[in-house]
C-alpha positions as CSV (number, residue, x, y, z in Angstrom):
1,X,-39.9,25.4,5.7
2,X,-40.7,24.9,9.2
3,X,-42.5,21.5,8.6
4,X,-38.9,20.6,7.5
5,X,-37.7,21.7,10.3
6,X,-40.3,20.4,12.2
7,X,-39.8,17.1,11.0
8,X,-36.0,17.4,11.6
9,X,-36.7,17.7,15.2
10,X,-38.8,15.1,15.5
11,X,-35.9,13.0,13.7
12,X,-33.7,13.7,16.0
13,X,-35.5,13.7,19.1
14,X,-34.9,11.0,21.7
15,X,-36.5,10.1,25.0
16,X,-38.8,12.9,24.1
17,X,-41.8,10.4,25.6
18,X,-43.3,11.2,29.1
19,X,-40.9,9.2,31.8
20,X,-39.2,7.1,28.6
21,X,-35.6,7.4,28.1
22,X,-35.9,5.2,24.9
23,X,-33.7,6.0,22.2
24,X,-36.3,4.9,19.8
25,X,-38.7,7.2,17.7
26,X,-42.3,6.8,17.8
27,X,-43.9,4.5,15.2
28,X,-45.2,7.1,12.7
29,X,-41.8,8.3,12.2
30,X,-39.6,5.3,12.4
31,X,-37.7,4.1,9.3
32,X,-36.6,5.8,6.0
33,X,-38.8,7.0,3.2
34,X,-38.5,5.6,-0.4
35,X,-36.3,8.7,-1.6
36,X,-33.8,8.7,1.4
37,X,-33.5,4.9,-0.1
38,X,-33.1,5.7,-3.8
39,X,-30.8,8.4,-2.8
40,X,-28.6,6.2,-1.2
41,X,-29.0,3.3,-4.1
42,X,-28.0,5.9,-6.2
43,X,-24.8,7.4,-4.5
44,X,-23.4,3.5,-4.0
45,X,-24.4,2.5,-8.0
46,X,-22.8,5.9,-8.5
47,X,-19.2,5.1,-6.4
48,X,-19.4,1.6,-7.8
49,X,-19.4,2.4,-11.7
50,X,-16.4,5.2,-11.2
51,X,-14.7,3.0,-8.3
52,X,-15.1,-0.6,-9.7
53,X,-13.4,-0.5,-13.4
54,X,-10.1,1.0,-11.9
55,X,-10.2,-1.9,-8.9
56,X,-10.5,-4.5,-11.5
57,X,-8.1,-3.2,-13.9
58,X,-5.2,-3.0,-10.5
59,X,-6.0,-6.9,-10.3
60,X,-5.5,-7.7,-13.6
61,X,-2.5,-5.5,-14.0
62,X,-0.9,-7.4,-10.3
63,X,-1.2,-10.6,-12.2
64,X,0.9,-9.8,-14.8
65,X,3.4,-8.4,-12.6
66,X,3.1,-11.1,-10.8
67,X,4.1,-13.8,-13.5
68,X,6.9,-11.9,-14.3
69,X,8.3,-12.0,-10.6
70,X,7.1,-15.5,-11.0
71,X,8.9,-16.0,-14.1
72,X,12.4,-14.1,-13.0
73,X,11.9,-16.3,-10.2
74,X,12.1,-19.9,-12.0
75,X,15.1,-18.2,-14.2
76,X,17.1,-18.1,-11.2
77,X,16.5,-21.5,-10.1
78,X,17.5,-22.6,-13.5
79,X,20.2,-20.8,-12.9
80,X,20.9,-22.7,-10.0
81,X,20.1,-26.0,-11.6
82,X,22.7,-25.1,-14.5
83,X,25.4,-24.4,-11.9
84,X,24.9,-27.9,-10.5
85,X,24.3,-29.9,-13.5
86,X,26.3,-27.9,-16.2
87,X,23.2,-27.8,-18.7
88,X,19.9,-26.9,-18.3
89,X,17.0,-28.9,-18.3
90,X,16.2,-30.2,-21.6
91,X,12.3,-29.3,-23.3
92,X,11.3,-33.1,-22.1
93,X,12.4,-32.8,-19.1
94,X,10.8,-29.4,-18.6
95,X,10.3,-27.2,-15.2
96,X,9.8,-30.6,-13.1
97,X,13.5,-31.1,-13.7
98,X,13.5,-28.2,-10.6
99,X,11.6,-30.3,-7.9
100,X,12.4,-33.8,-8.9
101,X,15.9,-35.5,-9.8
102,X,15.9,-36.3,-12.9
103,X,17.0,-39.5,-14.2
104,X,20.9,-40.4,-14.0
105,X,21.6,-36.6,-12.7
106,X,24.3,-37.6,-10.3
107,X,25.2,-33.7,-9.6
108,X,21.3,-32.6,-9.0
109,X,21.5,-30.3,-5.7
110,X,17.5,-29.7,-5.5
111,X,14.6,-29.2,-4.8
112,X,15.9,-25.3,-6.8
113,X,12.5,-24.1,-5.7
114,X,9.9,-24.3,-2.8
115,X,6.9,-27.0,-3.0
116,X,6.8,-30.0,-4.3
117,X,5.4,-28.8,-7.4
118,X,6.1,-26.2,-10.3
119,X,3.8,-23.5,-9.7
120,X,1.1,-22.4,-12.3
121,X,0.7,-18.5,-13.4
122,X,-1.5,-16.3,-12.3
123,X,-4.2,-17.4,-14.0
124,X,-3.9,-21.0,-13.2
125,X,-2.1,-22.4,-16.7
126,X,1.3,-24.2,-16.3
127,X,4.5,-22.5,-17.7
128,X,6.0,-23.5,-20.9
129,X,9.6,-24.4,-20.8
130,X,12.0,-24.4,-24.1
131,X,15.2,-25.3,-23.6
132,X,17.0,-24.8,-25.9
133,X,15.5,-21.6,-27.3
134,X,15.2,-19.4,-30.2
135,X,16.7,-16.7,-28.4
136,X,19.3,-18.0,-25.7
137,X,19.4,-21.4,-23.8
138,X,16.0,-21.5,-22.2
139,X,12.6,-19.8,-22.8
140,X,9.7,-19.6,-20.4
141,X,6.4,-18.4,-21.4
142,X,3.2,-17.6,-20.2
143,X,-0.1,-17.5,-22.2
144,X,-2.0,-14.3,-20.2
145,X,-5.0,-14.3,-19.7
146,X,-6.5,-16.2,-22.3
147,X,-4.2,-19.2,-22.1
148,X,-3.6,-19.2,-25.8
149,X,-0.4,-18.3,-27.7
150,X,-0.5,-14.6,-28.8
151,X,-2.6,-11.9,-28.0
152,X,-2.4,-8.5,-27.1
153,X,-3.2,-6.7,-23.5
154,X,-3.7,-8.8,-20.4
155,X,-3.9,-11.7,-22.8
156,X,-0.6,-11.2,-24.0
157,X,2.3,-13.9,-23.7
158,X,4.8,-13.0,-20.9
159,X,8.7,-14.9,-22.1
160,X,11.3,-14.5,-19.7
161,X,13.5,-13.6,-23.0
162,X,11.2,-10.2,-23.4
163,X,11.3,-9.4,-19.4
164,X,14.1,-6.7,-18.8
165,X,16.3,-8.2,-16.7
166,X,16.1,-11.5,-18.6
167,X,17.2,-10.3,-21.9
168,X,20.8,-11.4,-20.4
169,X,19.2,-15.1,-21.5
170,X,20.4,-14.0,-24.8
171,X,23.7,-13.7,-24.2
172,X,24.5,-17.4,-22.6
């Protein structure tokens, strides 16, 4: 016991040289041994394997949430788009029909939303647009995660006809 203590001491000791007022230990006792290393290595791997799952599980969750915002967003700019024209953009003419005049739209009011460009989902696919759908006049839809139709999870289609607030699609 009063080696430890001994060595805790020394640890701790500065400007315990004759006339130094360095804040540096002597040579034989700089650094940190192997086990003060592997302790630490251990505590991070530890904190990383509980911590790390949940962090990457919040990520994946905000993009989902965030293609529905996305995807309430474009709904409303259709919205706007159908006030103007009196239809909706046809299947051919797609999401584009929002940042670029169509052809002989005389009554097209846009750019209906910001950029120059219809923007991708979270995981970098385009949108698909239906208009008209199987389940009111419009349908947008994104893959998930995979970027195939289907799935189940994060990799589950997102439609704007299955988002809450959207099921009012229905009814137009």
């Amino acid at each position: 016991m009063n080696n430890v203590k001994t060595s805790f001491v020394a640890f701790f000791r500065l400007g315990a040289q004759p006339g130094g007022t360095s804040l540096s230990r002597r040579a034989g006792e700089a650094g940190f041994t192997l086990v003060e290393i592997l302790v630490v290595i251990t505590i991070i791997g530890l904190i990383m394997g509980l911590v790390g799952p949940r962090v990457l599980n919040y990520l994946s969750e905000s993009k989902v949430k965030a293609a529905t915002i996305q995807i309430e967003s474009l709904s409303s700019s259709l919205d706007l788009y159908f006030l103007d024209m009196g239809r909706y953009p046809t299947t051919a003419q797609g999401l584009t029909a929002l940042v670029q005049r169509p052809g002989g739209a005389t009554s097209w009011n846009g750019p209906y939303i910001k950029g120059n460009n219809v923007p991708l989902d979270p995981w970098s696919h385009a949108y698909i647009y239906r208009s008209p759908a199987e389940r009111g006049p419009f349908e947008i839809t994104s893959l998930g995660s995979d970027g195939q139709e289907g799935g189940a999870g994060l990799a589950a289609d997102i439609k704007s006809t299955e988002i809450g607030g959207l099921k009012k699609a229905e009814s137009r």
